[in-house]
N, C-alpha and C positions, 0 to 999 in steps of 0.2 A: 504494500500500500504506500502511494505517495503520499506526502502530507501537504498543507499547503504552503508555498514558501511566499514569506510576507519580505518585501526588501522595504526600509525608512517608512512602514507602514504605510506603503501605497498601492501593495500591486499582492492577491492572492490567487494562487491557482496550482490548481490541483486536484485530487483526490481525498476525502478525509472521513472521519466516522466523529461525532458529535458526541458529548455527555450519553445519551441514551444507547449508543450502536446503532443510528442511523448514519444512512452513508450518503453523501454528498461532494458535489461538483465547484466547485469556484472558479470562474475566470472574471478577476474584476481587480480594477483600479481605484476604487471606491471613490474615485468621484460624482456618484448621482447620475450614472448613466446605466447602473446594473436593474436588470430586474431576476426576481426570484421565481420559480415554478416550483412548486410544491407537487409530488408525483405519487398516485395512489396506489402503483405496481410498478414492479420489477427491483431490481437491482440499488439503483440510485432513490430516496426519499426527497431530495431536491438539488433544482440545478440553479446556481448563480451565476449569471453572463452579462458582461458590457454590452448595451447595441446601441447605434447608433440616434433613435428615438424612444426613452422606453416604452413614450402613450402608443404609438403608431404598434410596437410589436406586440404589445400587451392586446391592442386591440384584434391586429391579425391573428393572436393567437384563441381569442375568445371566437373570433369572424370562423375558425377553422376546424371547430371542435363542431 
């Protein structure tokens, strides 16, 4: 398992497992551009990813379910 490597607290990504043993995704710069997916099966429990608008992807992703 990777873990997620944080450099001058700006940038995490990776692979990781949480307080409980959920397991999760990071790729984020945390500056206010990530959104989160919280996932009801398989493998991963949630994915965190930078995109370039979060409203527009959050909303493609509601648009595509």
């Amino acid at each position: 398992m990777v873990e997620p490597e944080v450099t001058h607290g700006t940038i995490a990504a990776g692979t990781c497992r949480d307080g409980k043993g959920r397991k999760e995704f990071w790729d984020t710069r945390f500056d206010g551009k990530a959104i989160r997916i919280d996932l009801a099966c398989g493998p991963f429990t949630r994915i965190v990813v930078d995109v370039a608008d979060p409203h527009a992807a959050i909303g493609a992703l509601i648009e595509a379910r």
